[in-house]
C-alpha positions, 0 to 999 in steps of 0.5 A: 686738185682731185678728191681721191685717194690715188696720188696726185700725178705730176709732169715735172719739166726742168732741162737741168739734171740736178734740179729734176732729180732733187725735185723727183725724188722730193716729190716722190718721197710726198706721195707725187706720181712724178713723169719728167721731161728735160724740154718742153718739146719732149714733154709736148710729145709725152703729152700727145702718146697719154692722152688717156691718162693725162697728169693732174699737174704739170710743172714746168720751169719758164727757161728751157731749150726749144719751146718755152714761155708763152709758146710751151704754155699755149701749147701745154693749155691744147694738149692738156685738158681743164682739169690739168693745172698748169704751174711755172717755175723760176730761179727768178721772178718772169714777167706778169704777161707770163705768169698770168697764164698759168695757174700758178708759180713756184720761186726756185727754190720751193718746199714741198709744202709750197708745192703743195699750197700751189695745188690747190684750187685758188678761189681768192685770185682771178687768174689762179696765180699762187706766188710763193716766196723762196724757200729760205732757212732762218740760217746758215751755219756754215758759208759752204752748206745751207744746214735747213736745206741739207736736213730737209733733204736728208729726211726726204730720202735714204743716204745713199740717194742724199750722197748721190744728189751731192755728189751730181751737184758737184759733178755737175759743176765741175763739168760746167766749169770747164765749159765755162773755160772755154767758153772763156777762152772763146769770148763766148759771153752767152755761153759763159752766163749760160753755165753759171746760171745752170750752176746758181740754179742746182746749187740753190736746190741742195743749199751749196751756198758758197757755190751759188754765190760765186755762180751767181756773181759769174752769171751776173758779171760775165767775161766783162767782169774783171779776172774771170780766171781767178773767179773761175778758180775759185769756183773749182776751190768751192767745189772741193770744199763742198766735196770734204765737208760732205765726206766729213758728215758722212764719217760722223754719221757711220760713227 
């Protein structure tokens, strides 16, 4: 990575909404330079209108729509240059063939401090690979909402942007959760796992712990899984509950 004073300029590519804003503004706040692209083809093409001013890094997550994987790396390799590092990130561990053409990896989800261990020049690792291990807390003091996570994120950012992150996750999901119904009603599996995988993922980011569970429980059993309805409607309940503890944090805090 350079060795001047000018910040560090990041291309964040990550298709859900919620994981690029908690990871824009969390970079932001660490002096990153940060453009996002929600797929790889759109971030291809901002690469191809900059080749001026091409980013330090680019970060990308390996399960987007369009070109992803092993094509999005080989085209990302031709459209940046040597001095652009390119790293990968998952909510899940890709397979080596994958991971060994970038520079790094991040697990979803990540520090700041671990992206920024990431950046750094590697010397000790053939291909440059810097695994990381999940950003985990010592503990969760309540089954809905990861404190650590909740902390770290408040002294990122104003509380008015912190109330609005919360607010996208929930929002977020709620509307996942109805196409997840559909998708139910349609016997559509893919589309079902799809959805509760996107909620797994943004819910990891802000430490709503109850919700990921449950998203992470739909993902894994799918329509199969017995009473899908009633893991449905427990999901919406889980949202809910999120939504007061959040509303209650808020009035402790203006108090």
């Amino acid at each position: 990575m350079k060795n001047t004073d000018e910040p560090v300029r990041l291309l964040l590519i990550e298709d859900d909404e919620l994981t690029r804003e908690v990871l824009t503004l969390q970079m932001i706040a660490q002096g990153y330079q940060v453009e996002t692209a929600e797929s790889g083809d759109a971030a291809l093409l901002k690469l191809e209108q900059t080749q001026h001013r091409l980013p330090d890094a680019v970060l990308t997550d390996l399960q987007l729509p369009g070109t992803s994987g092993l094509d999005l790396l080989r085209l990302l390799r031709a459209a940046s240059d040597a001095g652009t590092a390119l790293l990968a990130m998952s909510a899940s561990l890709p397979d080596d063939e994958i991971l060994r053409g970038f520079d790094g990896f991040l697990l979803k989800p990540f520090t700041m401090k671990q992206l920024t261990a990431a950046l750094q020049p590697s010397t000790a690792r053939p291909s440059g690979l810097v695994p990381t291990a999940p950003a985990t807390s010592p503990s969760t003091t309540s089954p809905n909402l990861d404190e650590a996570v909740y902390l770290r994120l408040a002294g990122s950012m104003p509380a008015p942007q912190l109330q609005q992150l919360y607010a996208l996750c929930i929002d977020d999901a709620s509307a996942r959760l109805g196409r997840m119904r559909l998708a139910a009603a349609d016997r559509d599996d893919i589309t079902y796992r799809s959805e509760a995988h996107a909620i797994k993922g943004g819910c990891s980011m802000v430490g709503a712990v109850e919700l990921h569970r449950l998203a992470a429980a739909a993902e894994e059993g799918g329509l199969p899984a017995a009473n899908h309805v009633a893991s449905l409607d427990e999901m919406v309940s889980a949202c809910e509950r999120l939504r007061r503890i959040l509303v209650a944090r808020e009035a402790r805090a203006t108090l």
